[in-house]
C-alpha positions as CSV (number, residue, x, y, z in Angstrom):
1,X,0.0,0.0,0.0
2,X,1.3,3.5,-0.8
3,X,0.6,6.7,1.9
4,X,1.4,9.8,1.5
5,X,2.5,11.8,4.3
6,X,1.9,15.8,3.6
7,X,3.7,17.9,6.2
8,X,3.6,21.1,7.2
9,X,6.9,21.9,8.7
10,X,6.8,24.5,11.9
11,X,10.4,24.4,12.0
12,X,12.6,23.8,8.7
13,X,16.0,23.6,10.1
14,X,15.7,20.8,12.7
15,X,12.9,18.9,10.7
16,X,15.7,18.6,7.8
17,X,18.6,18.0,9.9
18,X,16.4,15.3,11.8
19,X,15.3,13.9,8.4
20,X,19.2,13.6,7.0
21,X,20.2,10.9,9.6
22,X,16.8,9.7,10.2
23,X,16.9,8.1,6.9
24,X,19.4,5.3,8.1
25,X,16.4,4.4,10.8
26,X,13.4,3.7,8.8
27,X,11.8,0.9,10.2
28,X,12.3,-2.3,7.8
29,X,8.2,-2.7,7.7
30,X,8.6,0.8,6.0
31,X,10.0,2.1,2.5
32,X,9.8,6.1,1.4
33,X,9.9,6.4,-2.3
34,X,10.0,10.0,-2.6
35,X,10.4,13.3,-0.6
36,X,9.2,16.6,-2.3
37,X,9.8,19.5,-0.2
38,X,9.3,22.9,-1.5
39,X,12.2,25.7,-1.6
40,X,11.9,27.1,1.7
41,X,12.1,23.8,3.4
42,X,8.4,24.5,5.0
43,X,6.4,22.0,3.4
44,X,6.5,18.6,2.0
45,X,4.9,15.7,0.6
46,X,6.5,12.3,0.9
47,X,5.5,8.9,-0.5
48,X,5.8,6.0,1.6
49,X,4.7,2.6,1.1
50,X,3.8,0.3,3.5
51,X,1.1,-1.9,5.3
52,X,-1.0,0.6,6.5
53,X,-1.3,4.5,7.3
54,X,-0.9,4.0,10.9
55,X,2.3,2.5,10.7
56,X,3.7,5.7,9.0
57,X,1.8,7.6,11.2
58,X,3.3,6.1,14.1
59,X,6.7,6.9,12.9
60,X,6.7,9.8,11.0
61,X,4.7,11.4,14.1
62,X,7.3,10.0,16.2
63,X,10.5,11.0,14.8
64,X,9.1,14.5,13.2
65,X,5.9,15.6,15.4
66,X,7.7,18.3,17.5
67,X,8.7,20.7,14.2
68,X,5.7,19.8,11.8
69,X,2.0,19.1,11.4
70,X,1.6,16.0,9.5
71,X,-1.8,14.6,7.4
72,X,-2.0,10.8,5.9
73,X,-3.8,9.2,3.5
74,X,-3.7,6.0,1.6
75,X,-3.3,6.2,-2.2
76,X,-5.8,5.1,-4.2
77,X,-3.2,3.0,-6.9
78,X,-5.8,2.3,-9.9
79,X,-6.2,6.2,-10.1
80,X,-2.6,6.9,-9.6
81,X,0.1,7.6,-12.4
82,X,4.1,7.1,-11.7
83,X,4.0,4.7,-8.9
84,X,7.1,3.2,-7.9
85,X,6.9,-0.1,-9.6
């Protein structure tokens, strides 16, 4: 299943230092495809893929809760274009 994870990032600088060495922890349950952040580092959309939106929630929350407001959503794939294959 693919989520996307939409944040809206309160603080840019730790949020993206945090995000730099957080990628070496990603749970093994979890993969994140893409991260698209825009130029001033304050918002972002990421696509994960994973079992379900909780799990993301659970760790995105986790790791990245204290500088940004985060929405999830499952992806509907049938409607989708450029999915990881």
């Amino acid at each position: 299943m693919y989520i996307v994870a939409e944040h809206t990032i309160e603080d840019a600088k730790p949020f993206w230092e945090k995000a730099q060495g957080e990628m070496k922890m990603i749970p093994k349950n979890l993969k994140l495809h893409q991260v698209l952040p825009n130029k001033d580092g304050s918002k972002a959309v990421c696509l994960w893929e994973g079992g379900n939106v909780e799990d993301v929630k659970s760790y995105v929350d986790g790791a990245f809760g204290k500088w940004s407001k985060n929405l999830y959503y499952s992806v509907e794939a049938s409607n989708a274009f450029g999915l990881p294959k």
